[in-house]
C-alpha positions in Angstrom: 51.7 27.7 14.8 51.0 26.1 11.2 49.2 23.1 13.0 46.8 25.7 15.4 45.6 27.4 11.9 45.2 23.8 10.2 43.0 22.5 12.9 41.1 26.0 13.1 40.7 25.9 9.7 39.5 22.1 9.9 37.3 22.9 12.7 35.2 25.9 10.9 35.1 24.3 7.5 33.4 21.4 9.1 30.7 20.2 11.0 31.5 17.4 13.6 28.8 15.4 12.5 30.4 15.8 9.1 34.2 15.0 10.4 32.6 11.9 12.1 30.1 10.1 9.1 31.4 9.5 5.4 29.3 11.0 3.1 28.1 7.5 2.1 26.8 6.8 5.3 24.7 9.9 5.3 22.8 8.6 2.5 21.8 5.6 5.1 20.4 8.0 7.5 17.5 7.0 9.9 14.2 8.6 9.1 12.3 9.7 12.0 8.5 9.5 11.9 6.3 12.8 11.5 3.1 11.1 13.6 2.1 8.4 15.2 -1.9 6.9 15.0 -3.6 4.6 16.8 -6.9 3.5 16.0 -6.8 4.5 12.2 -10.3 4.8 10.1 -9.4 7.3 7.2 -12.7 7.2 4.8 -12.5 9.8 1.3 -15.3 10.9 0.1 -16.4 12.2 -3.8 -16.7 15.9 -4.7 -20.7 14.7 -4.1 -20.0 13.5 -0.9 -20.3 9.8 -1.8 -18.2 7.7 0.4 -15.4 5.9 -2.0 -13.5 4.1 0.1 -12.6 4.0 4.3 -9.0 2.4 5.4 -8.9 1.0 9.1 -6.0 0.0 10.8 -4.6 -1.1 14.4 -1.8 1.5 13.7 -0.1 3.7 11.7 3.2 5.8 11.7 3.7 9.1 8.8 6.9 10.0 7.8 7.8 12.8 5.0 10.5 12.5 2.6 10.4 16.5 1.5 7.5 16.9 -0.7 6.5 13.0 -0.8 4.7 12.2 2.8 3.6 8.5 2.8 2.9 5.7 5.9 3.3 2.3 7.3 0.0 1.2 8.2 -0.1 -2.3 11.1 -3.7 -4.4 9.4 -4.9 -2.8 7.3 -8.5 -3.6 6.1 -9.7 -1.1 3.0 -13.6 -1.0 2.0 -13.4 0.5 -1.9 -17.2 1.1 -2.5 -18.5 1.0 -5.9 -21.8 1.7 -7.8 -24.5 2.5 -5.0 -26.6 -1.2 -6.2 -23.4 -3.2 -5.9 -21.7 -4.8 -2.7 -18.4 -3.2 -2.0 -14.7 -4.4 -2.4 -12.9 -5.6 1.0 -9.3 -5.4 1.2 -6.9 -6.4 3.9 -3.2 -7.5 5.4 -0.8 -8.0 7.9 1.0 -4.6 7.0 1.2 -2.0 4.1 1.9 1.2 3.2 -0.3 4.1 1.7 1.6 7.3 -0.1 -0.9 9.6 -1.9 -3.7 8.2 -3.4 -2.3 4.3 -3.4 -2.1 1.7 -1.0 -0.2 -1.2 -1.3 -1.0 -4.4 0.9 1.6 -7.1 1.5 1.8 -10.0 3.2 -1.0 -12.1 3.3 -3.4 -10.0 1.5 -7.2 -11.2 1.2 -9.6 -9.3 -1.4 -13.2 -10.6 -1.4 -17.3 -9.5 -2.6 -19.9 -11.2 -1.1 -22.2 -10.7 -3.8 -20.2 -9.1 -7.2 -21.6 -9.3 -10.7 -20.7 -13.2 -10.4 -21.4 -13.8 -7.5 -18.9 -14.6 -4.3 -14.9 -13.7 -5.3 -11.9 -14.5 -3.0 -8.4 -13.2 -4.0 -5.2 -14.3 -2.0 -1.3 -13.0 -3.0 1.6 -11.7 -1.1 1.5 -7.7 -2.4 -1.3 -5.8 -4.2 -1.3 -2.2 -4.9 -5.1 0.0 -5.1 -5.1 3.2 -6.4 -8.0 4.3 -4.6 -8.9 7.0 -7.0 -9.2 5.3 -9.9 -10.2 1.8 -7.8 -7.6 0.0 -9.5 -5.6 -2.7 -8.1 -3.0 -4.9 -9.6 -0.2 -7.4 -8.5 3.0 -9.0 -10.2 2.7 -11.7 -7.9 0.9 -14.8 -8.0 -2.3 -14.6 -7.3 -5.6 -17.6 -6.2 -8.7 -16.8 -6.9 -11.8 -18.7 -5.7 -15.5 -18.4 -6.8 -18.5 -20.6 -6.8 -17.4 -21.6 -10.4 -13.9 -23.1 -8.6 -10.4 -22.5 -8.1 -7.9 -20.0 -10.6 -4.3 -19.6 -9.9 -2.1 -17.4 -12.0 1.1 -14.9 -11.6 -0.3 -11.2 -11.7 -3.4 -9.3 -12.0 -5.3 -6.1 -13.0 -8.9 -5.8 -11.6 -10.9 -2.7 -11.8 -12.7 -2.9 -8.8 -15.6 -0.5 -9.5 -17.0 -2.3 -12.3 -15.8 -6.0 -10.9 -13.2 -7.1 -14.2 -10.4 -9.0 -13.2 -7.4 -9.7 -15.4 -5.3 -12.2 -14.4 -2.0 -11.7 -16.3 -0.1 -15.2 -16.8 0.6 -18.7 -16.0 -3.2 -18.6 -16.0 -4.3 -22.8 -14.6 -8.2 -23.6 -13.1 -10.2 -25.8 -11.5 -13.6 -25.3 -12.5 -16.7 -26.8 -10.2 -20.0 -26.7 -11.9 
């Protein structure tokens, strides 16, 4: 009698799932995606109805973490547009991920403008995050940039892609090429 009230006690003051998966293993659980694109071209647009910046991409799958909804994007290539006289910014990987107003690139991430302030710009690194908003970009990794002036390498960058700056942060070495 004692052990047909322990395991109907057991069995209502627990869910099998529960009985089955330690509680550490239910911090491993698999997330499930909320969508699934195809065929991506996301563009934003200013209160003025200026377009900022436009995102296309083979493919791309949403999840949501509660509040926090964010997305695994397959190629990537971002457009940030700048002052209306001024070419735009283009941006593009292998694979990233865009969560709010940022999206980060990774692996073999090109950045380029045909005609900027200094002319032609090329930027190669493994990871750089764009907060589209503010078109901002930076990296922590290194970074080559070539120009018709030559070759920079260096570890880390800021640029501020509306107005063209770049910053690059350390182990700073060029090549330059009158």
């Amino acid at each position: 009698m004692s052990l047909c009230c322990a395991l109907i006690y057991g069995t209502l003051q627990y869910s099998p799932q529960e009985m089955l998966a330690p509680e550490d293993d239910q911090a491993n659980e698999k997330r499930f995606p909320q969508s699934y694109m195809v065929g991506v071209v996301d563009r934003t647009y200013s209160d003025s109805g200026i377009l900022e910046h436009k995102m296309v991409a083979r493919s791309a799958v949403s999840y949501s973490d509660g509040a926090i909804a964010n997305s695994e994007v397959n190629h990537p290539h971002v457009t940030i547009y700048g002052a209306p006289d001024t070419d735009p910014w283009q941006l593009s990987a292998k694979e990233g991920r865009s969560q709010n107003n940022s999206i980060t690139l990774q692996n073999n991430v090109q950045v380029w403008n045909e005609k900027g302030k200094y002319g032609w710009v090329t930027l190669t690194t493994d990871e750089l995050t764009i907060d589209t908003d503010q078109q901002y970009a930076h990296t922590d990794k290194p970074v080559t940039m070539r120009s018709e002036r030559g070759t920079t390498r260096a570890v880390g960058l800021n640029a501020e892609l509306d107005n063209g700056r770049i910053e690059l942060l350390s182990e700073v070495k060029a090549t330059y090429a009158p």
